[in-house]
Every structure is written in C-alpha cells, then in structure tokens.
Residue, then its C-alpha position, 0 to 999 in steps of 0.5 A: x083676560x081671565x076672571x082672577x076673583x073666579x079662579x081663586x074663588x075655584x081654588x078655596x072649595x078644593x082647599x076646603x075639601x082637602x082640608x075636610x079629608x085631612x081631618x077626617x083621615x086624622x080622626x080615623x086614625x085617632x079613633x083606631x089608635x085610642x082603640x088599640x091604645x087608649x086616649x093616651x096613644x102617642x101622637x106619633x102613632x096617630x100621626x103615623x096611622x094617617x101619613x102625617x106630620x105630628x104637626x099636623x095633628x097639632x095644627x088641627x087640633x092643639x090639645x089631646x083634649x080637642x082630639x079626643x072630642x073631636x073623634x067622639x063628634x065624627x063617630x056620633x055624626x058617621x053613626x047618625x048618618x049611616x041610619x038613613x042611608x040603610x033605611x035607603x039601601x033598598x033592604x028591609x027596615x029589620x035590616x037596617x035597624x040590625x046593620x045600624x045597631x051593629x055600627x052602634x055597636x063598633x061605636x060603643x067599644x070606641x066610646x068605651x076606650x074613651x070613657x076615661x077621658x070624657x069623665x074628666x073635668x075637662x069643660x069639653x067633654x061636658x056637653x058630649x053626652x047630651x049631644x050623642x043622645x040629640x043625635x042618634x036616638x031620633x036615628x034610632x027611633x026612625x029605624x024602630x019606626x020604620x020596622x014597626x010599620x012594615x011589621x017586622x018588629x014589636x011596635x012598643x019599643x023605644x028608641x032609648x030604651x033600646x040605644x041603653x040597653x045595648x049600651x049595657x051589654x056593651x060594657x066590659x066587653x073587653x074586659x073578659x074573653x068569655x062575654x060576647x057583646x055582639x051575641x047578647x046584642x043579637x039575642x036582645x034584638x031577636x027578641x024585638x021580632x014579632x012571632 
C-alpha cells in the first residue's frame, strides 16, 4: 500500500519550486518592462513578457507597489550572489571584481528607472536602500580584497566608496547619448590597477 503522507510530502517541494520560478520569471519580466517603460508599465506588458495571466501577477503581488519592491530585492539578491560565484570562476579576482561592477552596472540603470517610485512615501520602500547597501558592499569589499591580495589592484580602496562612485557615473546615463556610463566606469576601475 503506498505511503500517501510521502507522495503528497513529494509533490509540495515541486509546487514550491514551480511557484519560485513563476515568480522569478515575473520579476524578470517586471524588471525589463520598467526598464523599457518606467514602473507605470501596464501589467498587461508584464504579463505578456512572462507568458502569464494578468492575474497572476496580481496573486503574487496585489500592488504595484509590491511589484515593484520585489524586483528592487531579486535584482539586489542575483547582484550579491553573482560576487562569489565570479570569485569562484577560476578567472582572476581583477576579473571578477570588473565582470561584478559590470552587472553592478546593469543593476544601477534598473534601480534608476525605479528611482521615482522608491522616493515615494510608500512604507515599502523605505527600508530598500539600507537593505542594498547590507547586501552588496560586503560583496564588494570580498571581491576588492581578493584583488588587493593577488596584487592586482591598490589595496587602500573601500568598497563603499567604490559602489558610490559608480553609482555617480551612472546617474543620467540615459538622459544624453553623448555620456557613456560604462567607459567612465572602466576608466574609474583603470585606475584601481597597480602600475
């Protein structure tokens, strides 16, 4: 006679992970349509970019305002897990530090498009920028650590620093097809290089 607590405990962790990709497919989504459109894109839009029903963005997340927070938190949680995971790539830590600024990057144009929105007096966002900073400067500081003591880089640099540094040459990118964001980040980690 079959075990029927086992075959429904084996079922729930595949409805789980079902579940987690369906949200993670969401949020990609989400997070490309407020690239391309702002965080007022049509759900619609977000929808259609997943393969989903409008409802279903709505049964994961019942406000914009959800939304919106919880593409702000994937993209923070894929920059800080993508550090360690290039330290581990085999390639040098100079590498790794340039590929992680890179998505860094990627990251700071998005959190741009959503500036707006997280400068509201919504209660949600309030915590966001405490919670990006807990999370990626020690992501940051591991990867300039790791290049200080293979020599690659200068050993004095500060993650912080670092992280708002590029965070200033980010700003505006959009706003002027002359400025290039990405060169004036490479010249900026040109310059951490020992000579």
């Amino acid at each position: 006679m079959p075990d029927i607590g086992n075959e429904s405990g084996s079922t729930a962790p595949r409805k789980r992970a079902d579940a987690r990709r369906n949200e993670e497919t969401l949020l990609e989504a989400a997070g490309a349509a407020f690239v391309a459109s702002g965080v007022d894109a049509p759900v619609r839009d977000i929808a259609a970019r997943a393969g989903v029903g409008v409802a279903t963005i709505y049964r994961h997340f019942p406000t914009r305002a959800d939304l919106i927070v919880a593409v702000y938190r994937h993209q923070v949680e894929a920059c800080a897990e993508a550090g360690p995971a290039l330290l581990a790539s085999g390639t040098s830590p100079h590498t790794a530090l340039t590929r992680w600024i890179d998505l860094f990057v990627d990251f700071l144009v998005t959190k741009h498009g959503l500036a707006e929105a997280l400068q509201s007096d919504d209660a949600g966002f309030a915590t966001l920028h405490a919670y990006f900073i807990d999370r990626l400067v020690p992501v940051c500081a591991d990867l300039l650590d790791a290049a200080a003591a293979a020599g690659e880089i200068r050993p004095d640099i500060r993650a912080f620093e670092l992280m708002f540094a590029v965070g200033n040459l980010c700003i505006g990118a959009n706003k002027d097809s002359r400025y290039d964001a990405r060169r004036m980040v490479e010249l900026l980690l040109a310059g951490l290089l020992l000579h």
